[in-house]
N, C-alpha and C positions, 0 to 999 in steps of 0.2 A: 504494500500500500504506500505512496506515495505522502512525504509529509507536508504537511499544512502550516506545519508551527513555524513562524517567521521567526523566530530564535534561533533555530535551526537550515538556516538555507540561506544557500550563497544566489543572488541575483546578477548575474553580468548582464547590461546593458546598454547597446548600444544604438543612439536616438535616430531617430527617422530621416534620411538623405534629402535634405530639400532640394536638391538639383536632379532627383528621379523620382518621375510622377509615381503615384502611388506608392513610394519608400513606407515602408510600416517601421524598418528598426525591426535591432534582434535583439531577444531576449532570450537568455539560458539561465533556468531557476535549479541547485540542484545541493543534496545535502550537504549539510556542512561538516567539512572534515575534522579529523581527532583535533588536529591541533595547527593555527598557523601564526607564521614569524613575522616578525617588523623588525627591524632594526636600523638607526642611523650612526653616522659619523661625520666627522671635522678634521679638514685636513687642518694640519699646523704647521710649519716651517719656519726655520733662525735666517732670514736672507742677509741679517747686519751682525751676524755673531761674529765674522771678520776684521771686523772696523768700518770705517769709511774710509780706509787707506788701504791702497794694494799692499796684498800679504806680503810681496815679495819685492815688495819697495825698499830704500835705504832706510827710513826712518823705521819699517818695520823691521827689517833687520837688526838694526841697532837696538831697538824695543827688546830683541827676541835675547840678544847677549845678554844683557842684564836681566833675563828674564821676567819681561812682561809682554805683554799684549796691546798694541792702542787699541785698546777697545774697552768698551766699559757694561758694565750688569745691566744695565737699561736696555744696550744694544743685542741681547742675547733674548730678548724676549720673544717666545713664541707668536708668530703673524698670523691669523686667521687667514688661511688660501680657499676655501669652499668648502660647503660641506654635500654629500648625499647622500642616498636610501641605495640599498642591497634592490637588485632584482626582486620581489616577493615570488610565492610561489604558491598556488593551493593544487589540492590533489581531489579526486572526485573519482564517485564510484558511482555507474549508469546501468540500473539494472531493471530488465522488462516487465512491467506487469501483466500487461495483457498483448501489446504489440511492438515488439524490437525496433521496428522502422520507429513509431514514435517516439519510444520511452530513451530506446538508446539513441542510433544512428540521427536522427533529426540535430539532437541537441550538440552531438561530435561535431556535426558538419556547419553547425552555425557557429562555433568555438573556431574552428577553423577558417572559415571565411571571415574570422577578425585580423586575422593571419596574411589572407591573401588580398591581392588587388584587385580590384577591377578594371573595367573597359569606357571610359566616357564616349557614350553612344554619339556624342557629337562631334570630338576631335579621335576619335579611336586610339587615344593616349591612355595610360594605365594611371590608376587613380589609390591613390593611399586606402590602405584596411581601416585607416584609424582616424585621429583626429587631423583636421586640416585644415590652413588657413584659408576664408573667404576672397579670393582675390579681387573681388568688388570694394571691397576696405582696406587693398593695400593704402590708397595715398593717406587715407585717414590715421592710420595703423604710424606710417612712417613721420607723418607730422603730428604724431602724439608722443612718437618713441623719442623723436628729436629735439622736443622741447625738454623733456623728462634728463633726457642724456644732458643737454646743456645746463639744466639747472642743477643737476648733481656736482657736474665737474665745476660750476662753479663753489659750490658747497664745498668740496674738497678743495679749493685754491685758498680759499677762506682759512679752513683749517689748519692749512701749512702753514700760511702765514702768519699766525698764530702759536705757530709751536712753538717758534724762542721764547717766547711771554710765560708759557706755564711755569709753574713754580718745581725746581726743583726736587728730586724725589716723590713728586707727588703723579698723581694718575690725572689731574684737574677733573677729580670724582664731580665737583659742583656741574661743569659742564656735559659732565656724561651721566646725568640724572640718576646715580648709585650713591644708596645711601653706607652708611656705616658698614653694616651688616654683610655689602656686598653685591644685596638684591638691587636690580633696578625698581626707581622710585616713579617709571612708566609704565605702567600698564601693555600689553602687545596690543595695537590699534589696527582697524581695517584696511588690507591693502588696498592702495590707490593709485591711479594714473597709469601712463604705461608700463611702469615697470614692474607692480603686482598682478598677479595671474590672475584674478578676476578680471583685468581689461580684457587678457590676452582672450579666456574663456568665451570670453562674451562676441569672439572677434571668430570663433570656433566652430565650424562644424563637424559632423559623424562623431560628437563627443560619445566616451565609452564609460560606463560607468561602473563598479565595482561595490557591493554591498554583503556584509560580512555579518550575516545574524541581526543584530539589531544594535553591536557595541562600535561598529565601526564602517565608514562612507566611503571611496573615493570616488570622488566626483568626477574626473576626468585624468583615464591614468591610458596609457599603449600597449597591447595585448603583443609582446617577444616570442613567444613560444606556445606552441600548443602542442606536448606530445600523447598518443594515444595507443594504448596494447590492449589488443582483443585477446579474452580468453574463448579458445574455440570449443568453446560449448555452444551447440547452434541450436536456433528453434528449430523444432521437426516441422510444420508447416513451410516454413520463409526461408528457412539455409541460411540466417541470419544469427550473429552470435548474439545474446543476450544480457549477457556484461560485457561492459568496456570500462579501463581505468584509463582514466586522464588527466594531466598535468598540465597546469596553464600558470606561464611562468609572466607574466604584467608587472610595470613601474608606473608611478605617477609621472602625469604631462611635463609639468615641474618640476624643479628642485623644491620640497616641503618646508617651508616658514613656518617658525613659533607659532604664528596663527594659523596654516594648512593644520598644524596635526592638532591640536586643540579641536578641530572642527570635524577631520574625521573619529575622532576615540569620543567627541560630545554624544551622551545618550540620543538615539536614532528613536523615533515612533512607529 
């Protein structure tokens, strides 16, 4: 018998092609597995652990005889380089109730076809599985992103300039909204403009969706892998196997912000 319990069952979805009439979107509903993983990381790297002097300079030489270094503790401090998410992975077990075509083979074959491309009936050009930009909102897209880009890098010019001013041994915690404690003294705020994924979403079609029981969302993530092993146990009627175990290996569109994961782990209804 097939479960009903939304606690229980994985939803993948992917929304209706508006550039092919009658697109409906697929959807694969199917129970949810023992157990699955999430995990992130942060690259770090020393890029000033050397100094601001070539290593292999006179004065570093000379530094090196009397044993020291020009370089100082400040300058060894780990730089945030980028952070991401692991491939995810869930696994799925397809097994007949009353008819194999349905119960299994339909739901493989739509798991699959997240996988593969299509054919644009109009240019006979091959067209992405997954999500993909509106080309009708490239110019809007580009003079959203370039305003966005300009007022950053002014932001950071700012900054520089500002750096001989900070106070010695200090982090100029006042300026980076961290109190005593450590904790930032901001709150994580709605991404905005071009540079948070909600523009880009918005700017998105064949978005594919991923829902996990009821503890966890993604909203718009790219389906990498889909592998499938038939056990050949066949129906006697169809010559059709009636289990199948499947692996669908998907990552988010994105790289996940403070506020993405907050929002996929927020209690689902």
């Amino acid at each position: 018998m097939a479960n009903t319990n939304p606690d229980y069952l994985v939803i993948i979805k992917q929304a209706a092609d508006p550039s092919v009439a009658g697109s409906t979107g697929i959807t694969v509903t199917a129970n949810l597995p023992e157990s699955f993983a999430f995990d992130s990381s942060a690259d770090y790297a020393t890029p000033f652990a050397q100094g601001l002097f070539n290593g292999s300079g006179a004065l570093a030489q000379i530094a090196a005889v009397n044993g020291k270094r020009l370089t100082a503790q400040a300058l060894t401090a780990q730089i945030w380089q980028g952070s991401n998410e692991s491939d995810l992975m869930l696994d799925f077990d397809f097994y007949s109730d009353t008819d194999p075509q349905t119960d299994v083979i339909q739901p493989v074959l739509n798991l699959l076809r997240l996988t593969a491309p299509s054919i644009d009936p109009t240019t006979g050009m091959l067209k992405s599985p997954g999500p993909r930009i509106d080309l009708g909102d490239t110019a809007a897209i580009l003079s959203a992103l370039g305003n966005q880009l300009t007022n950053s890098a002014s932001q950071v010019a700012t900054a520089a300039q500002n750096f001989p001013n900070a106070k010695p041994g200090t982090m100029n915690a006042e300026n980076a909204n961290i109190s005593s404690s450590g904790a930032s003294n901001t709150p994580p705020t709605a991404q905005a403009g071009a540079g948070g994924a909600d523009f880009w979403k918005g700017k998105i079609s064949n978005q594919i969706s991923v829902r996990i029981g009821r503890y966890a969302f993604f909203d718009s993530v790219v389906i990498k892998n889909v592998q499938k092993t038939y056990d050949n146990e066949l129906d006697a009627q169809t010559g059709i196997p009636y289990h199948v175990k499947v692996s669908v290996r998907f990552a988010p569109l994105t790289v996940l912000t403070q506020d993405d994961i907050i929002k996929i782990f927020a209690s689902q209804s």
